[in-house]
C-alpha positions in Angstrom: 0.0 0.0 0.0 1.5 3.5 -0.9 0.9 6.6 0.2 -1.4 7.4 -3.0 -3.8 4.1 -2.2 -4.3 0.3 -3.3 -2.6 -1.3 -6.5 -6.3 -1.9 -7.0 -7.5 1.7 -7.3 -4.6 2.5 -9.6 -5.5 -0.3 -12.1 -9.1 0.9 -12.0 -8.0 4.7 -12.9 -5.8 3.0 -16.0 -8.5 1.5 -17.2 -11.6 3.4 -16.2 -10.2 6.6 -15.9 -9.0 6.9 -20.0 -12.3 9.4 -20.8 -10.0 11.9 -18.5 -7.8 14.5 -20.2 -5.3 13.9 -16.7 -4.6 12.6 -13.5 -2.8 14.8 -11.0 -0.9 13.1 -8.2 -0.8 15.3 -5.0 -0.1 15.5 -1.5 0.8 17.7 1.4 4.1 18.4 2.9 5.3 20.0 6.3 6.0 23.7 6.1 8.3 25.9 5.6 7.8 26.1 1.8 11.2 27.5 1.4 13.1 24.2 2.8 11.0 22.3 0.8 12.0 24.0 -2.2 15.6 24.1 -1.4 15.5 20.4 -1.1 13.3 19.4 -3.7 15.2 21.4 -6.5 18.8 21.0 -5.1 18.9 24.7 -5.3 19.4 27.9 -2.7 16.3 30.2 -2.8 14.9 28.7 -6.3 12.4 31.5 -7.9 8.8 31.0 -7.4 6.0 32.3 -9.6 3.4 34.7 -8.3 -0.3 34.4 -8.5 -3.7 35.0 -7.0 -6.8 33.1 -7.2 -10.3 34.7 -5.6 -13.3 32.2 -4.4 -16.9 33.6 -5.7 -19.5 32.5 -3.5 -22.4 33.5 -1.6 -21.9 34.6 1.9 -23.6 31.5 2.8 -21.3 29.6 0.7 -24.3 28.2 -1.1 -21.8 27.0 -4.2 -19.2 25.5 -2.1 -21.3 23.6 0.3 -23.0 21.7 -2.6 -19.7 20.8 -3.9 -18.7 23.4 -6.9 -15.9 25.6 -6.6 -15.9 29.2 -8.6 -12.3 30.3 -8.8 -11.4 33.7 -10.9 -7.7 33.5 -11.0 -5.4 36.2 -11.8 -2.4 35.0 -13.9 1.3 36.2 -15.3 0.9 39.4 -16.9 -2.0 40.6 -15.2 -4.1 37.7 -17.3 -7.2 36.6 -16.2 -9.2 32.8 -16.2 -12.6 31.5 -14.1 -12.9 27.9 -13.2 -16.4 26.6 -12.9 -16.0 23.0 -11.4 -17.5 20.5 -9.7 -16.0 17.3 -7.7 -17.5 13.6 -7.5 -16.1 10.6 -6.2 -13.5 9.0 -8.1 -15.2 5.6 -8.7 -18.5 7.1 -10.2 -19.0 6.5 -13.8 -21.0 8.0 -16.3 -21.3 11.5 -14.7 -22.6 14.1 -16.5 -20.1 15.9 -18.3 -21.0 20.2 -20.0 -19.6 20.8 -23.6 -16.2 22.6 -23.1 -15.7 20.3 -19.2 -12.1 19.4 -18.7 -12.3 16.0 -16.5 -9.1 15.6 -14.1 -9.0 12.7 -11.6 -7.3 14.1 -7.9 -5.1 11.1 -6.4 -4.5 11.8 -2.8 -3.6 10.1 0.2 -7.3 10.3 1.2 -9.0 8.6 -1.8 -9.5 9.1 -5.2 -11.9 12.2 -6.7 -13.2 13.4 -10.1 -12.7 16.9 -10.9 -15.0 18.6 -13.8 -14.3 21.8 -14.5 -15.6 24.1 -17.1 -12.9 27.1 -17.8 -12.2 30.3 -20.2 -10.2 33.3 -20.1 -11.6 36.8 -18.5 -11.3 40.2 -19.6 -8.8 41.6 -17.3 -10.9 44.8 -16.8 -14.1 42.9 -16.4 -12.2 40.9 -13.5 -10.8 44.0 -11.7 -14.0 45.4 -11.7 -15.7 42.9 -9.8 -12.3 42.5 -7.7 -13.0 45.7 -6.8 -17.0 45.8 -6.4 -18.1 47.9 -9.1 -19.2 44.7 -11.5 -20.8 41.2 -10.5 -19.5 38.6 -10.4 -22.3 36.6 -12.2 -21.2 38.7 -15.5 -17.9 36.9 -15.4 -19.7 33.6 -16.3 -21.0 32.1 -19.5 -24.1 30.4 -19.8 -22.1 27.1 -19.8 -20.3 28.1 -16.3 -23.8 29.6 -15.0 -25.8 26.4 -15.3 -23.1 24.1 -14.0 -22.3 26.3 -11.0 -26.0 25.4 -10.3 -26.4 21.9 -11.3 -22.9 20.7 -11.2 -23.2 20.0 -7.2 -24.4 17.2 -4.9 -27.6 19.6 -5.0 -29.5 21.9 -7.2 -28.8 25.4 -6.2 -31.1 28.2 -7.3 -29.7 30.4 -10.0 -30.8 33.9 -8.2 -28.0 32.9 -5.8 -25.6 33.5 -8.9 -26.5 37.7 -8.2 -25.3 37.2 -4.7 -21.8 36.2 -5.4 -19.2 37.7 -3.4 -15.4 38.0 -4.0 -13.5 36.0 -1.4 -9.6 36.6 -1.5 -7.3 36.9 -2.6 -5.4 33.4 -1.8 -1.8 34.0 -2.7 -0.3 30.8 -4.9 3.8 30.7 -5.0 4.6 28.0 -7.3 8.5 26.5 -8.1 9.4 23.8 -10.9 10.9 20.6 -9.9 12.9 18.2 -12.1 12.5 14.6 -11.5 12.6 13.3 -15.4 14.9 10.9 -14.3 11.8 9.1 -12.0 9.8 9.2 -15.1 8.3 12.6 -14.0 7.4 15.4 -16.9 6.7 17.9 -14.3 6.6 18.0 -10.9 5.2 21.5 -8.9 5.5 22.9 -5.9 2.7 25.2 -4.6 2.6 27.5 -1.5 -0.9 28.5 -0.5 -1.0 31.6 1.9 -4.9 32.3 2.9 -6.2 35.7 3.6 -6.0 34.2 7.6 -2.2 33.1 6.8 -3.2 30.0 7.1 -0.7 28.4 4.6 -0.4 24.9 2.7 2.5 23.5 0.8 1.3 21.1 -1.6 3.4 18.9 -4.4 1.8 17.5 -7.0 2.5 15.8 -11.0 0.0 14.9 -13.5 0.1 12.6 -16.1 -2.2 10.8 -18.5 -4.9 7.8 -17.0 -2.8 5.0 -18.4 0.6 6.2 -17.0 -0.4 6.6 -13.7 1.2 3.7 -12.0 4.2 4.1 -13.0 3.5 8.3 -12.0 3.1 6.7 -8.8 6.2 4.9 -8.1 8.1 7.4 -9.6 6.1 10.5 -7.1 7.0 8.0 -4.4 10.5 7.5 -4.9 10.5 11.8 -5.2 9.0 11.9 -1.5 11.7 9.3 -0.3 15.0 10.4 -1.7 14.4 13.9 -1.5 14.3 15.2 2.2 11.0 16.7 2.9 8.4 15.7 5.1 4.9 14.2 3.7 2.0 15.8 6.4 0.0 13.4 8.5 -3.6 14.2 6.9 -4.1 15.8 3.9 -6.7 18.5 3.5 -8.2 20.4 0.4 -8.1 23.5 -0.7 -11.7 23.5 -0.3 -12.0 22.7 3.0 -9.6 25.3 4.3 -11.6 27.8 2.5 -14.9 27.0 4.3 -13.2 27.1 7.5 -11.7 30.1 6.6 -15.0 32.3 5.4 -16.8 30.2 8.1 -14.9 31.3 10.7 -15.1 35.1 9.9 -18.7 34.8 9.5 -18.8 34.0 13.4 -16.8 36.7 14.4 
């Protein structure tokens, strides 16, 4: 048994996973981000990338708490996206899938999880202006995004919620590349995530395609034992931390 589950639930990703444009391989490692970097790329003070991602939810986190995610992310050169996507169990077949989806399975020391996500580019001045209140944030999505930000979760939620979106953010994403060809690795990334609370999670991760991903395995766990860094004891999503996060203000 690895760190990333059973030989079992590998074999059924290579075979039952090919629909998926990816699997990404991830887990969790013990801060500080900075040793982790030094150690993982052989290198002191290796440059990170810079960028920002904002959650768009209700204040009740209506979107969220039936499982979708809205995620306006601002990229290198002041570039803008918005990710639309929704999460089911990994072993579920046959789930519904929008025209335009990008399907990613999330292998993590927890379990296994489908990721659907429907994503285009953003005007940079339409995203600043509802970064800075004086747009909504429903006129970022398309119809596409709008429909599966209602229906893409465990639950139906009602599409007037869509005019109650607020910006929740920024969370700050430092990113370093890591080499690891020689474990059979394309690319392997490093990720800081600093919350607006400072609440921060270093996560590595690699992807690959469905039918490669025992061999991405072995090779991601031969990474986490020859390099020195420490794997966490629980992993957590992304997700999750956010809840807790806009959660927790909410009782203040």
């Amino acid at each position: 048994m690895g760190r990333f589950g059973s030989t079992e639930a590998l074999a059924w990703l290579a075979t039952h996973g090919v629909h998926a444009d990816s699997v990404e391989l991830k887990t969790l490692l013990v801060p500080p981000a900075g040793a982790a970097a030094e150690a993982l790329t052989g290198r002191r003070g290796p440059p990170w990338s810079v960028r920002q991602t904002y959650l768009l939810d209700t204040e009740e986190l209506d979107f969220l708490q039936a499982g979708v995610e809205i995620r306006l992310r601002r990229r290198a050169r002041g570039k803008f996206d918005l990710a639309v996507s929704a999460r089911r169990r990994g072993t579920e077949l046959g789930c519904y899938r929008p025209r335009g989806a990008r399907v990613e399975y999330d292998v993590v020391p927890a379990g296994v999880w489908k990721d659907i996500e429907v994503r285009r580019d953003i005007d940079s001045a339409a995203a600043a202006a509802v970064i800075a209140g004086s747009a909504k944030a429903r006129e970022l999505l398309s119809g596409t995004q709008g429909t599966w930000a209602c229906e893409g979760g465990s639950e139906v939620v009602d599409d007037a919620r869509l005019s109650e979106l607020k910006v929740h953010g920024p969370l700050v994403v430092r990113r370093v590349k890591v080499a690891a060809t020689g474990m059979g690795l394309a690319r392997v990334d490093l990720e800081h995530f600093r919350f607006p609370s400072g609440r921060e999670l270093v996560e590595l991760s690699t992807r690959c395609c469905p039918p490669d991903v025992q061999p991405t395995a072995s090779g991601f766990e031969q990474l986490l034992d020859e390099r020195d860094v420490v794997v966490a004891p629980e992993y957590c999503t992304k997700t999750s931390v956010w809840h807790d996060e806009i959660a927790r203000r909410g009782q203040s």
